[in-house]
N, CA, C and O atoms as a printed pandas DataFrame, in Angstrom:
     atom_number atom_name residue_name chain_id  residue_number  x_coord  y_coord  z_coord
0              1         N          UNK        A               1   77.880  -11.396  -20.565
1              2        CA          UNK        A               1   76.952  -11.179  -21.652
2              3         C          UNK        A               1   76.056  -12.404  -21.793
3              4         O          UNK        A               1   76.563  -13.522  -21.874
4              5         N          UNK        A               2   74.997  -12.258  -21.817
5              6        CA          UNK        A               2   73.623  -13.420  -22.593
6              7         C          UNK        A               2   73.479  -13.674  -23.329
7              8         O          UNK        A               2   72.940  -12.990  -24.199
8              9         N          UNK        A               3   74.007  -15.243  -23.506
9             10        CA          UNK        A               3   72.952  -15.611  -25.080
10            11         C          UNK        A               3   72.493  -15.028  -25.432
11            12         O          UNK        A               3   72.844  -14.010  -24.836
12            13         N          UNK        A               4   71.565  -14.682  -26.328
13            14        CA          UNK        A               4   70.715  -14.116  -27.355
14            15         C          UNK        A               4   69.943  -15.428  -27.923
15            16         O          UNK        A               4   70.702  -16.184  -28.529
16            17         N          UNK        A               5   68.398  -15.913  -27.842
17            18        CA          UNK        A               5   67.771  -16.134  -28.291
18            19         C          UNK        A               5   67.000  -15.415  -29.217
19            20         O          UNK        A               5   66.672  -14.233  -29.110
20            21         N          UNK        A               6   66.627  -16.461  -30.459
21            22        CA          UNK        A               6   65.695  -15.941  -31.088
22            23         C          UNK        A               6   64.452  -15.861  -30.968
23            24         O          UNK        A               6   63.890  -16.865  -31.406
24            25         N          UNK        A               7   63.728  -15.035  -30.530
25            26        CA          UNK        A               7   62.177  -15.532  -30.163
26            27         C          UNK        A               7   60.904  -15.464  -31.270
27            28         O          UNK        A               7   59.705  -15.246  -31.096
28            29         N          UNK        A               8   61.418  -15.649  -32.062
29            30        CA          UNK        A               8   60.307  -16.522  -33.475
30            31         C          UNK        A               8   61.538  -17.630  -34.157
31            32         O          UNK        A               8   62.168  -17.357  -35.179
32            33         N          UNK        A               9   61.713  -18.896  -33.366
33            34        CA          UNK        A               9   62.437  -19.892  -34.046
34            35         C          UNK        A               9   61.482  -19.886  -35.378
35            36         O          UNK        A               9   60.350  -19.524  -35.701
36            37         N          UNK        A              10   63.019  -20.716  -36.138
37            38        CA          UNK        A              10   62.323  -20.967  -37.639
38            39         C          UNK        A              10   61.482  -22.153  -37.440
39            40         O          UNK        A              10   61.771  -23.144  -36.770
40            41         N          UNK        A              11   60.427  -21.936  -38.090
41            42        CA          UNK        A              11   59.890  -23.605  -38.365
42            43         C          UNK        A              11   59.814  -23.896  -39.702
43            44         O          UNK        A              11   59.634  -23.034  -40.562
44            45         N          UNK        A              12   59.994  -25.529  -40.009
45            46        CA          UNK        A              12   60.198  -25.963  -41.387
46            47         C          UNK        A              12   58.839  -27.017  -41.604
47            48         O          UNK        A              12   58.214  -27.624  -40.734
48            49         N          UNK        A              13   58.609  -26.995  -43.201
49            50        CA          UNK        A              13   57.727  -28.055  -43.884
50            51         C          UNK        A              13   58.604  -28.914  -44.196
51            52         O          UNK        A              13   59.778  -28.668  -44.472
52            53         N          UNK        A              14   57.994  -30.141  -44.163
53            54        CA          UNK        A              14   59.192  -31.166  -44.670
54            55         C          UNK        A              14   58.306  -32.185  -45.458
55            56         O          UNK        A              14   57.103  -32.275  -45.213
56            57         N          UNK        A              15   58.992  -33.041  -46.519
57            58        CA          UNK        A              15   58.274  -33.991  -46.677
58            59         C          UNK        A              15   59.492  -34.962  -46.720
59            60         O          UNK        A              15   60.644  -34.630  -47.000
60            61         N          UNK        A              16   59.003  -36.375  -46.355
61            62        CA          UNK        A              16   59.992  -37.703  -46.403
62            63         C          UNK        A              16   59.462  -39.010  -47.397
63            64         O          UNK        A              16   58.316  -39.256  -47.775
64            65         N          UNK        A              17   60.328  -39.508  -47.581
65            66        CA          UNK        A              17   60.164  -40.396  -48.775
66            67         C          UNK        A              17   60.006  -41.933  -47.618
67            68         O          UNK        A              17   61.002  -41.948  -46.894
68            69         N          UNK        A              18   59.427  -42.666  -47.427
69            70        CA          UNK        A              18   59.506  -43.250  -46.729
70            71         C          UNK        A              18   59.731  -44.872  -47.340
71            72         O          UNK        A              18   59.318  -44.937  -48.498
72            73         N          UNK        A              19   60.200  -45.980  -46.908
73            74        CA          UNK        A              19   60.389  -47.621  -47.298
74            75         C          UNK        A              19   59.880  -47.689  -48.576
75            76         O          UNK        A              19   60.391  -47.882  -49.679
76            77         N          UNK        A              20   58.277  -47.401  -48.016
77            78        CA          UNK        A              20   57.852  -47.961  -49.014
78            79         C          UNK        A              20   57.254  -46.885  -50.576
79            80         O          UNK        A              20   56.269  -46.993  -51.308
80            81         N          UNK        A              21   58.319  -45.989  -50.547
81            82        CA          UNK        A              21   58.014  -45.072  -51.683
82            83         C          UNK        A              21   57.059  -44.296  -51.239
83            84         O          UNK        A              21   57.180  -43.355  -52.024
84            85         N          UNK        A              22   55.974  -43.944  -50.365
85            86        CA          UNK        A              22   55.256  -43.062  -49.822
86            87         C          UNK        A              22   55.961  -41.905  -49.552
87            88         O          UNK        A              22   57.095  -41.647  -49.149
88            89         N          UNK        A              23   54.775  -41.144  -49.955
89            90        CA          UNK        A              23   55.464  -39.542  -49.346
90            91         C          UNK        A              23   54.811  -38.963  -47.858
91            92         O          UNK        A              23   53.580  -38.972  -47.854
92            93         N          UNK        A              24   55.341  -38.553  -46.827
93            94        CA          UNK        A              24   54.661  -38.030  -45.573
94            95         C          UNK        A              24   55.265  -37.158  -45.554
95            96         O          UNK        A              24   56.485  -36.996  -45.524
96            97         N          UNK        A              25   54.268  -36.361  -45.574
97            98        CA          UNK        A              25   54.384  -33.936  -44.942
98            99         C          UNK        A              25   54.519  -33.929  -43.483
99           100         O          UNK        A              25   53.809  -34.566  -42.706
100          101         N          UNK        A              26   55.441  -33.194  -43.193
101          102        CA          UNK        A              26   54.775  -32.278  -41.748
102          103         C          UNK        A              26   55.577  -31.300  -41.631
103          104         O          UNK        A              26   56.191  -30.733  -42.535
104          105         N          UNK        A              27   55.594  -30.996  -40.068
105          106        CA          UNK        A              27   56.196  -29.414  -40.112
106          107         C          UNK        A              27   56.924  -29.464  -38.499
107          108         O          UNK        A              27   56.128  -29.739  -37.601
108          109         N          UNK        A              28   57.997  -29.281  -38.195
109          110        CA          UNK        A              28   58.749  -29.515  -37.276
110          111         C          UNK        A              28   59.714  -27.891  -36.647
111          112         O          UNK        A              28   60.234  -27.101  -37.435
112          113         N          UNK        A              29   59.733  -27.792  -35.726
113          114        CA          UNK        A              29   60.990  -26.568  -35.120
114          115         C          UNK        A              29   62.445  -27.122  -35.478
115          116         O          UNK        A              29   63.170  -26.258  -35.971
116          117         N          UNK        A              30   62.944  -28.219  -35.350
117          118        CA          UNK        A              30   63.775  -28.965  -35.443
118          119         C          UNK        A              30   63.744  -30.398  -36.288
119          120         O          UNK        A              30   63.421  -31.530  -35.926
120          121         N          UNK        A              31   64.136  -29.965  -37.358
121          122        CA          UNK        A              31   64.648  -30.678  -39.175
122          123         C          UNK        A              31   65.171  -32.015  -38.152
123          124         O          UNK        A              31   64.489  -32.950  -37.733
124          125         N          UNK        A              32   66.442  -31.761  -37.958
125          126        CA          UNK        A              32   67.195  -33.313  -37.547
126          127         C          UNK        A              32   66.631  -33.757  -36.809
127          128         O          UNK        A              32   66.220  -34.863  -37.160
128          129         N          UNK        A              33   66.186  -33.304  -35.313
129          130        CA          UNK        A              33   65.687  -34.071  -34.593
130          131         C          UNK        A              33   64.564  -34.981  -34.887
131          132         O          UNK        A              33   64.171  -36.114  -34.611
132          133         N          UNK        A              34   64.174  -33.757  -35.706
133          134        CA          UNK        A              34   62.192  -34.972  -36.105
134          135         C          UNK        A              34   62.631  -35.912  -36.835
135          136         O          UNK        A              34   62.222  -36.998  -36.423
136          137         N          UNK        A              35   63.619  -36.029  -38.202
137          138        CA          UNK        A              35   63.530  -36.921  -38.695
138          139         C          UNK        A              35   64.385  -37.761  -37.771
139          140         O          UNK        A              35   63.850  -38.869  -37.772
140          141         N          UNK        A              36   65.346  -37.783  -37.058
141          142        CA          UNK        A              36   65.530  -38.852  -35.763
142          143         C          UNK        A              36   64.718  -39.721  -35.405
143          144         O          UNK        A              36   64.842  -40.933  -35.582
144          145         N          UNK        A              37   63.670  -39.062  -34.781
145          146        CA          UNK        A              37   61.911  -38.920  -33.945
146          147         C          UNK        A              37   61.439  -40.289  -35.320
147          148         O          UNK        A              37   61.336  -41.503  -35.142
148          149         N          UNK        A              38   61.284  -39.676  -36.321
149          150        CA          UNK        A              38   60.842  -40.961  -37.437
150          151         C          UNK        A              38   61.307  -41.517  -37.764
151          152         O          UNK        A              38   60.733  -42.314  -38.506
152          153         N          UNK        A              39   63.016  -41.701  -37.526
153          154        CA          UNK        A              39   63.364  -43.285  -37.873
154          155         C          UNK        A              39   63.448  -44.146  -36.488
155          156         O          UNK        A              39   63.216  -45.351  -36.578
156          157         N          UNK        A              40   63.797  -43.543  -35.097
157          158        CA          UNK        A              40   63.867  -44.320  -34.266
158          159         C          UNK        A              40   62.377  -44.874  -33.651
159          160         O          UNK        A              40   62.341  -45.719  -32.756
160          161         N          UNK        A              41   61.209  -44.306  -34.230
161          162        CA          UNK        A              41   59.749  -44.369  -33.895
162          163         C          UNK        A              41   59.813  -44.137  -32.484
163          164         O          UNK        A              41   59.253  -44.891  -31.689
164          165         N          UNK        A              42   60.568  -42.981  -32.082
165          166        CA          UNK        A              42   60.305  -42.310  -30.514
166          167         C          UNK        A              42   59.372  -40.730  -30.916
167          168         O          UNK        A              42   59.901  -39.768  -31.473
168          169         N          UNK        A              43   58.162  -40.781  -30.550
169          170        CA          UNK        A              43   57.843  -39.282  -31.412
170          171         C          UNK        A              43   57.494  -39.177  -32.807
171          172         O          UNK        A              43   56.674  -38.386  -33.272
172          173         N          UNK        A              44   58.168  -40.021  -33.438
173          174        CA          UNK        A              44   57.716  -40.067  -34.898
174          175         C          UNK        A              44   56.187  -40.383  -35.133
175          176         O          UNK        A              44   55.499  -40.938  -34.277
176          177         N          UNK        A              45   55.668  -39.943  -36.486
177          178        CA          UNK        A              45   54.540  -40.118  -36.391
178          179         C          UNK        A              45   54.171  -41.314  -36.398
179          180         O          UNK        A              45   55.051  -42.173  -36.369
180          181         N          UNK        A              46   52.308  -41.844  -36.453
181          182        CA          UNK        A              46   52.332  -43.364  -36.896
182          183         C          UNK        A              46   52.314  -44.009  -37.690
183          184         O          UNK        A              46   52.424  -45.234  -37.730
184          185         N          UNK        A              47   52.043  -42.629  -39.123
185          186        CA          UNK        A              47   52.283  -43.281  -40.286
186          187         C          UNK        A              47   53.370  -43.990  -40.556
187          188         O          UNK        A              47   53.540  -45.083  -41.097
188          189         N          UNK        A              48   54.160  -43.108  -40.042
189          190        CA          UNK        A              48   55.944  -43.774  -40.627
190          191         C          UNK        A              48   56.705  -44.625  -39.883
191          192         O          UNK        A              48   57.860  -44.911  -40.198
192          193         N          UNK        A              49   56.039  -45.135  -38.731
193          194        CA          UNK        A              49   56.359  -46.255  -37.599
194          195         C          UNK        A              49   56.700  -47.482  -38.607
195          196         O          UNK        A              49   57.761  -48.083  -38.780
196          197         N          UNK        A              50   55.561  -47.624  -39.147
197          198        CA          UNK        A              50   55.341  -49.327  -40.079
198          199         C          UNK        A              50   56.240  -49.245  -41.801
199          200         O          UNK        A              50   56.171  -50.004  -42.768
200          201         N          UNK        A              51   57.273  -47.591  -41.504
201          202        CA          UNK        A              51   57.713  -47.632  -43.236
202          203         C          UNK        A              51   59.116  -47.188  -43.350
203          204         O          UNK        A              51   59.872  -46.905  -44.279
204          205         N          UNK        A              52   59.185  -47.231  -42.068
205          206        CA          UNK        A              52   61.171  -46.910  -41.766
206          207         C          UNK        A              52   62.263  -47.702  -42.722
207          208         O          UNK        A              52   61.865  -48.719  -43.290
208          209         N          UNK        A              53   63.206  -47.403  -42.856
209          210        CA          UNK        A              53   63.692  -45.822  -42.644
210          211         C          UNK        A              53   62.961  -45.062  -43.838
211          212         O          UNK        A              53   62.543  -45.428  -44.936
212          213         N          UNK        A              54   62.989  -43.656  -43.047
213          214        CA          UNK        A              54   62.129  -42.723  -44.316
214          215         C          UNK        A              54   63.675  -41.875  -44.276
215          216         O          UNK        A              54   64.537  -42.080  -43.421
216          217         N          UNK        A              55   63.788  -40.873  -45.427
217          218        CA          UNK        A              55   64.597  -40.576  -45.886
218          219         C          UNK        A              55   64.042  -38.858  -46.407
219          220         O          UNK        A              55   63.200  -38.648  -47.281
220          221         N          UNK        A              56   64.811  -37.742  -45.566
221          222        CA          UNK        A              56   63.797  -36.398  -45.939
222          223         C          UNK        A              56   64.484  -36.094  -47.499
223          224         O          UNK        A              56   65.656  -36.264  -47.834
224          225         N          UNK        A              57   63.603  -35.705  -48.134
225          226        CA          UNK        A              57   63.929  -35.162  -49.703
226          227         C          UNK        A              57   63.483  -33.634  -50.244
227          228         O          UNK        A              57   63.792  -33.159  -51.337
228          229         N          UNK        A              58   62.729  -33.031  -49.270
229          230        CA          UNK        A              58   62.593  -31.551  -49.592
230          231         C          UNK        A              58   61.896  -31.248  -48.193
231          232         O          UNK        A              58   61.082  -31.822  -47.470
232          233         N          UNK        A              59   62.635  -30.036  -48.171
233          234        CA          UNK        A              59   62.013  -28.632  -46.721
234          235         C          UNK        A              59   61.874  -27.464  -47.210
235          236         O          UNK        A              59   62.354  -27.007  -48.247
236          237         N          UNK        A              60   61.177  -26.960  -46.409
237          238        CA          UNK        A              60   61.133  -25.198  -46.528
238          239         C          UNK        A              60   61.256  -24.707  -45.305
239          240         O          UNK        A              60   61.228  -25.495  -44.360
240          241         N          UNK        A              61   61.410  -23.374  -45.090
241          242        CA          UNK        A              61   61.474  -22.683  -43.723
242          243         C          UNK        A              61   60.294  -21.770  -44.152
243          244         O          UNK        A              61   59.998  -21.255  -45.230
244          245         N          UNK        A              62   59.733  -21.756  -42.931
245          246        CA          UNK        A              62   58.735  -20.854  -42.526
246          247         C          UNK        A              62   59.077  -19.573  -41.397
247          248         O          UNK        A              62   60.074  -19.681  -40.682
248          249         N          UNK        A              63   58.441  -18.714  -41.324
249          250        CA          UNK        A              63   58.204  -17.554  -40.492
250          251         C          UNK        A              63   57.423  -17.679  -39.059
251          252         O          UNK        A              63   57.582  -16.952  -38.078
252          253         N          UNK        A              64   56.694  -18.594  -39.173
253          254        CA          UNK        A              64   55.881  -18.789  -37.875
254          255         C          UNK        A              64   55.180  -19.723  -37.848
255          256         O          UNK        A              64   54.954  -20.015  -39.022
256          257         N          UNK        A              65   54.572  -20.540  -37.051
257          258        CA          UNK        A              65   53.974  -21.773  -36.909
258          259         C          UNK        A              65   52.757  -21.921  -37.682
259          260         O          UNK        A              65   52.440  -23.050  -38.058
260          261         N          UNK        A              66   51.764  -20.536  -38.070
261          262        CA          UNK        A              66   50.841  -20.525  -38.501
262          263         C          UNK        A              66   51.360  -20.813  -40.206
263          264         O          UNK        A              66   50.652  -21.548  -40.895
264          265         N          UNK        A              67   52.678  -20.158  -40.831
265          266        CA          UNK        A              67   52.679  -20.023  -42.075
266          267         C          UNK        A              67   52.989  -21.565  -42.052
267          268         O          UNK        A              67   52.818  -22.069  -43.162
268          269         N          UNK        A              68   53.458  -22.573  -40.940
269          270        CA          UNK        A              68   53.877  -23.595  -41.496
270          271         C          UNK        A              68   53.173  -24.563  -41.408
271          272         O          UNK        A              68   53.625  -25.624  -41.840
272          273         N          UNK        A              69   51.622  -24.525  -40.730
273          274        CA          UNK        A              69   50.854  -25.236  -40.408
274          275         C          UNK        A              69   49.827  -24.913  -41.995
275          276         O          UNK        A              69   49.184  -25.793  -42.566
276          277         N          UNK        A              70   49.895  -23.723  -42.362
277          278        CA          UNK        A              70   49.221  -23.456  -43.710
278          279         C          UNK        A              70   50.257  -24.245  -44.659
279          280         O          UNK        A              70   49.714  -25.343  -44.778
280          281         N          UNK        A              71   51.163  -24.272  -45.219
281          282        CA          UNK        A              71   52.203  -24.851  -45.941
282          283         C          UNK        A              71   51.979  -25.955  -45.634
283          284         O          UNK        A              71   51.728  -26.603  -46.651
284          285         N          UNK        A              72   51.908  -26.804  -44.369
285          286        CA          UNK        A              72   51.602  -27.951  -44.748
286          287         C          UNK        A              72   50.601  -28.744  -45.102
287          288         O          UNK        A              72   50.608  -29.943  -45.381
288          289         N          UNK        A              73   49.585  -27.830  -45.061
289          290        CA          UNK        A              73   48.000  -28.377  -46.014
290          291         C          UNK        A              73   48.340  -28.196  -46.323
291          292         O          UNK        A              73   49.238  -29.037  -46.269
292          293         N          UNK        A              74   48.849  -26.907  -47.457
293          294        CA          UNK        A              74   48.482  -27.006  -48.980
294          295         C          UNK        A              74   49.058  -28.363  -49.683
295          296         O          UNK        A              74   48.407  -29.073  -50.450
296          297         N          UNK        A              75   50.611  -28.616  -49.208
297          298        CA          UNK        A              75   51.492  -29.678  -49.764
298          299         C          UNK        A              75   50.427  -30.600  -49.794
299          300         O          UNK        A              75   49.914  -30.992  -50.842
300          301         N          UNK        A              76   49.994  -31.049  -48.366
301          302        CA          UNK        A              76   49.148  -32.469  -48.086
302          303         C          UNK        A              76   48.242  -32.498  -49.194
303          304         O          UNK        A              76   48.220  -33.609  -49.725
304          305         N          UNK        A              77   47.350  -31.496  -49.816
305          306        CA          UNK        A              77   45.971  -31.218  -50.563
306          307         C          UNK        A              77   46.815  -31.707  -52.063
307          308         O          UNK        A              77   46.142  -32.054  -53.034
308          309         N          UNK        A              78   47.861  -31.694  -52.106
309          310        CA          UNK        A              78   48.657  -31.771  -53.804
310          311         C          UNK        A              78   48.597  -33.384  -54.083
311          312         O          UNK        A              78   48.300  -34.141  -53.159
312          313         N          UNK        A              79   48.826  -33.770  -55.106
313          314        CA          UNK        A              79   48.758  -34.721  -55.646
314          315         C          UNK        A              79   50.193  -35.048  -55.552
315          316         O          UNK        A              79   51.183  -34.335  -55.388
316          317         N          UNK        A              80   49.968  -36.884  -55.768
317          318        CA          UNK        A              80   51.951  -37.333  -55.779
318          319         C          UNK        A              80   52.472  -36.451  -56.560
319          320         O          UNK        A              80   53.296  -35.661  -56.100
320          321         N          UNK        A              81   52.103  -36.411  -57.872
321          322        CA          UNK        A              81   52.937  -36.259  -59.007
322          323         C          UNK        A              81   53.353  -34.592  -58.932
323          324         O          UNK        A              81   54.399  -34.187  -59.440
324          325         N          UNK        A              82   52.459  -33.750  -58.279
325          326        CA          UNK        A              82   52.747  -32.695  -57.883
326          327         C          UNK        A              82   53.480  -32.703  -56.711
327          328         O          UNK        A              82   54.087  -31.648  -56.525
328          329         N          UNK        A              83   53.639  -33.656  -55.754
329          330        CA          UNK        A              83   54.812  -33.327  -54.856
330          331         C          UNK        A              83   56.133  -33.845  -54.804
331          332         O          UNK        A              83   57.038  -33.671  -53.988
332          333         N          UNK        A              84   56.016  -34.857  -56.364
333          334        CA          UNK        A              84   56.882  -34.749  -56.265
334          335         C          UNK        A              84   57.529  -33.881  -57.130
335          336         O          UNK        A              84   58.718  -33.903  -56.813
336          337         N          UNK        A              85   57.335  -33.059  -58.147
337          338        CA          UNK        A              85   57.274  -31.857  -58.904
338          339         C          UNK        A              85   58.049  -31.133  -57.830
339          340         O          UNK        A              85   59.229  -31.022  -58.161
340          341         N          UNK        A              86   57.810  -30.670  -56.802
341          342        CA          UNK        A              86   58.127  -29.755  -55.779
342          343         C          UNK        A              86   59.303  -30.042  -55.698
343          344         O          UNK        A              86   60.275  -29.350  -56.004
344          345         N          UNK        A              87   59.244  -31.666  -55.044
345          346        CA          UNK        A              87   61.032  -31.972  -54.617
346          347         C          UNK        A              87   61.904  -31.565  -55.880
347          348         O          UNK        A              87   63.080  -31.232  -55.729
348          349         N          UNK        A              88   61.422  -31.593  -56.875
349          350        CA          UNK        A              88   62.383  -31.778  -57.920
350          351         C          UNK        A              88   63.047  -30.682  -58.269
351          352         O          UNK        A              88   64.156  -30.772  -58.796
352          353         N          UNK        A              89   62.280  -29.147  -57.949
353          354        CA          UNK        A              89   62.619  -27.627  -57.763
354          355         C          UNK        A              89   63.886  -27.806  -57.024
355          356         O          UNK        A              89   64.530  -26.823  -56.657
């Protein structure tokens, strides 16, 4: 018998709290690995190179790359105090 893949993996929005109290969005197939990716600064982005360790504090799952590439503007377009409102849900 065969594995069974899923062929629409989940993808997630994430945001991380980073050193220096900053908040950074993005959107990843794989939660653990990315935030790995941003603390070891292999892959991680470049914002969060210079603010390690960042620390994730809220995700969502998405349906498809498009809903999570939309999800993550909107987050990005929000204000601190509204994201952090979000985490706090």
């Amino acid at each position: 018998m065969k594995a069974r893949t899923d062929p629409h993996p989940q993808q997630f929005v994430y945001i991380l709290e980073c050193s220096d109290k900053t908040l950074y969005t993005g959107w990843t197939v794989n939660l653990e690995k990315r935030i790995r990716e941003h603390n070891n600064g292999k892959g991680g982005a470049r914002y969060t190179r210079g603010r390690r360790p960042v620390r994730l504090v809220y995700f969502e799952a998405c349906r498809s790359v498009s809903d999570a590439l939309k999800r993550e503007a909107r987050i990005k377009k929000l204000s601190r105090a509204q994201k952090l409102l979000l985490i706090k849900r």
